[in-house]
C-alpha positions as CSV (number, residue, x, y, z in Angstrom):
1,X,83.8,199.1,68.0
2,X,81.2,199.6,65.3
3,X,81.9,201.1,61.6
4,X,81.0,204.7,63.0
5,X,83.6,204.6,65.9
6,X,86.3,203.6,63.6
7,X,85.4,205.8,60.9
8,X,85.2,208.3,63.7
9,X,88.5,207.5,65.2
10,X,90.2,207.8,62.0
11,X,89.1,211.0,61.2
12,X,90.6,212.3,64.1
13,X,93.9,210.3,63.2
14,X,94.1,211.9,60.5
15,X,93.0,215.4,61.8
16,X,95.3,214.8,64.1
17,X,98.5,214.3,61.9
18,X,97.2,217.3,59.6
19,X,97.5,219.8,62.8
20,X,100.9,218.2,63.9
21,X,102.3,218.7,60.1
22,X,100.6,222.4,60.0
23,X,102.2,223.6,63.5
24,X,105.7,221.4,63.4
25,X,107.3,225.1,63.2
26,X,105.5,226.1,66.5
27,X,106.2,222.9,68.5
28,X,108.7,224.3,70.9
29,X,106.6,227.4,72.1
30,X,103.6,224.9,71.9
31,X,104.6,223.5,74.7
32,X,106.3,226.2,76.5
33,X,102.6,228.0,76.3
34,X,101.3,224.1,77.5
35,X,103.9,224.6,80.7
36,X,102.3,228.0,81.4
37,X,98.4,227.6,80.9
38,X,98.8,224.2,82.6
39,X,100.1,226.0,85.7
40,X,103.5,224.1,86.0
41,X,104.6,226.5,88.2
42,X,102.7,228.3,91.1
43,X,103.6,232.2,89.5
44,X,102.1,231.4,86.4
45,X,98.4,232.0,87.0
46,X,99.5,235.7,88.1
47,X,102.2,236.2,85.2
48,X,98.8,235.6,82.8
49,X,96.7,237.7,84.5
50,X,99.8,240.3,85.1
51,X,100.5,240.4,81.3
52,X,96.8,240.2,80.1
53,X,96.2,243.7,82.0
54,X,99.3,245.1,81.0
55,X,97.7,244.4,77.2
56,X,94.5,245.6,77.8
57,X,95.8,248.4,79.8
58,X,97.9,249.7,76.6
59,X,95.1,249.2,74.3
60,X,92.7,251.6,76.9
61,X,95.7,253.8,77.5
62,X,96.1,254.3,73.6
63,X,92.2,254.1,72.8
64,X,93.0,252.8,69.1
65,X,90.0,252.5,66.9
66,X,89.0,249.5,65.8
67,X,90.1,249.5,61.7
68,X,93.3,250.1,64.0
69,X,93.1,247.4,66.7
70,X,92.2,244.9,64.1
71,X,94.9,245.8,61.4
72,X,97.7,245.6,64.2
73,X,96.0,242.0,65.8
74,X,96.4,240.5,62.1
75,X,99.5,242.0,61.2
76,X,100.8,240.8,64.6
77,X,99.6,237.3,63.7
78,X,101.3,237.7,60.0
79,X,104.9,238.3,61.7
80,X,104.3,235.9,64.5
81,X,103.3,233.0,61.1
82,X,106.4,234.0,59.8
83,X,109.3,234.4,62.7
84,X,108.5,232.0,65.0
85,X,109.5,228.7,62.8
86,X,112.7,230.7,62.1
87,X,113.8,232.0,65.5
88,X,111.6,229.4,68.1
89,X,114.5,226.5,66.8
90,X,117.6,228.8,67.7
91,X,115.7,229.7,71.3
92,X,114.3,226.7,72.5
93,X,117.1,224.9,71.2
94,X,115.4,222.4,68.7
95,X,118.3,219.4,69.6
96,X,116.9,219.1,73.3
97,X,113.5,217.8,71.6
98,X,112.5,214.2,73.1
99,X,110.2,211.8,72.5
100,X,108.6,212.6,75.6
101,X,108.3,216.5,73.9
102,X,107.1,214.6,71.0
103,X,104.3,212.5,73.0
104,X,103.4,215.8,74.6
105,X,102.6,217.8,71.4
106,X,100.9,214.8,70.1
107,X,98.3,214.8,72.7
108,X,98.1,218.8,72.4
109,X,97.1,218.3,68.8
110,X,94.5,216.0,69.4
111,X,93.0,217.6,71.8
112,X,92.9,220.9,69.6
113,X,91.1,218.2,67.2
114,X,88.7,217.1,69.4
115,X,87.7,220.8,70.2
116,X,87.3,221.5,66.8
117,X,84.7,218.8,66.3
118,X,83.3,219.4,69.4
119,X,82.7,223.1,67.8
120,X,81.5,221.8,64.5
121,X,78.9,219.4,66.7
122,X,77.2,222.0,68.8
123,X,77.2,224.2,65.1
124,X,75.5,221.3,63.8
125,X,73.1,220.7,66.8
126,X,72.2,224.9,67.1
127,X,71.0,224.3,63.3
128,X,69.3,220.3,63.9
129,X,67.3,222.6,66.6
130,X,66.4,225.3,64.2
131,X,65.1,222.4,62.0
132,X,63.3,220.4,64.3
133,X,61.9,223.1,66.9
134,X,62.1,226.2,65.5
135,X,60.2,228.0,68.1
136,X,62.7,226.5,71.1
137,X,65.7,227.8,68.9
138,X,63.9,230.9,68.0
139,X,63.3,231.5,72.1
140,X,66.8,230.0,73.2
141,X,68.9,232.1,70.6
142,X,66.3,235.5,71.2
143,X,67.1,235.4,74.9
144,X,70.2,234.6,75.0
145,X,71.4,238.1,72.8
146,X,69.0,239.8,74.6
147,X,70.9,239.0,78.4
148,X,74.5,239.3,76.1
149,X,73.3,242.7,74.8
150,X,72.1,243.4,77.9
151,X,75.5,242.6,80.2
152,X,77.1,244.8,77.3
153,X,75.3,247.6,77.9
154,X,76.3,247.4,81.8
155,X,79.8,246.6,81.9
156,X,82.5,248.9,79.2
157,X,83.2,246.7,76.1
158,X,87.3,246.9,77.1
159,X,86.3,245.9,80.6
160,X,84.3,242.7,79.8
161,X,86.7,241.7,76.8
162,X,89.6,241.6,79.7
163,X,87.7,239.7,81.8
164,X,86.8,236.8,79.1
165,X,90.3,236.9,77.5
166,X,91.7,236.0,81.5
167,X,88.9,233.7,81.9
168,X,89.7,231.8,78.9
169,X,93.4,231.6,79.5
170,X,92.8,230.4,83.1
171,X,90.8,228.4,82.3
172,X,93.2,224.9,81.4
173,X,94.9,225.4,84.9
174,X,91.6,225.9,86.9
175,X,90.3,222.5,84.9
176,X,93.4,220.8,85.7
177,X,94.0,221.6,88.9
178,X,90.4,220.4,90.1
179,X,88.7,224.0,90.3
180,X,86.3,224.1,88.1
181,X,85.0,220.5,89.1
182,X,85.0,221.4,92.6
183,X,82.9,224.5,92.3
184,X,80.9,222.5,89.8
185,X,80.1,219.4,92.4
186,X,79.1,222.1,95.1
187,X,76.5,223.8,92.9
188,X,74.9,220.5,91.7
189,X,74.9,219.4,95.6
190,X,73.3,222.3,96.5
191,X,70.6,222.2,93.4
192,X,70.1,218.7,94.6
193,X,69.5,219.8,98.1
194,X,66.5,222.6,96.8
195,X,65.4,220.1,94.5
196,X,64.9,217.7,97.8
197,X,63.5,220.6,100.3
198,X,61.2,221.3,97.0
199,X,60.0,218.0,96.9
200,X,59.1,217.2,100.9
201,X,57.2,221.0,100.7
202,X,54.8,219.1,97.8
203,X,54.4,216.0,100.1
């Protein structure tokens, strides 16, 4: 291991240990949202999609505004900051906690810690680009609103916000149960393939 890696491997130690200190309070329903993302049991794929259109279903049926929406998200948060240490303990019964419990949240922290810096990395790399090719980063970024602002204007705002809030909360079981690298392996045999038909036609 060079100086880099252990620098680097520290920093995530000690990330780490920050995350575990800052969400002790949430450790039980940590790991009860682990269970159900995770897909520990077969119903739980359809209970998230079941209770993320019941949500958005309420939110079209009631049509708040958006001063609205947002006030009522953060106040939501602000009561869930301040109830959940309280009550989660008297639940989830806090004396059942193991070390395997323990082990578990540990390895949830870090990898919320390694998605962090994997965020901060492609931040960094969007702005290395900007520096060092300007023109790609001014093309990449240009086109890339332009087909967003363009799939917006197609599909209703409520609609497509549904459909990437169940994406992303299906989207630990689909990688752990071998979905999404399935699907992936298909596509890159069958870019192989027209990459290989492509290259006999120039022959």
């Amino acid at each position: 291991m060079t100086d880099g890696d252990n620098k680097s491997v520290n920093m995530l130690a000690r990330e780490t240990a920050q995350l575990e200190d800052q969400l002790q309070g949430w450790g039980e329903v940590i790991l009860a949202a682990d269970q159900v993302l995770l897909w520990q049991k077969p119903w739980f794929p359809g209970a998230l999609i079941g209770a993320t259109t019941v949500l958005f279903t309420m939110v079209y049926y009631l049509d708040p505004s958006v001063l609205t929406g947002v006030s009522c998200c953060v106040m939501f948060l602000c009561l869930a900051d301040y109830l959940v240490p309280l009550v989660a303990p008297r639940i989830f019964n806090s004396n059942k906690w193991t070390s395997d419990h323990q082990q578990r949240f540990h390895e949830i922290c870090v990898n919320i810690a390694k998605t962090q810096r994997r965020v901060v990395g492609w931040w960094k790399r969007i702005f290395a680009l900007k520096e060092e090719r300007p023109k790609m980063y001014f093309l990449s970024v240009i086109s890339s609103l332009a087909v967003m602002a363009w799939i917006g204007q197609q599909v209703h705002n409520l609609f497509l916000t549904y459909l990437i809030v169940t994406l992303l909360l299906l989207l630990p079981g689909l990688n752990k149960h071998g979905v999404i690298s399935k699907y992936a392996g298909m596509a890159k045999r069958e870019i192989n393939k027209l990459l290989k038909q492509k290259e006999k036609k120039n022959e």
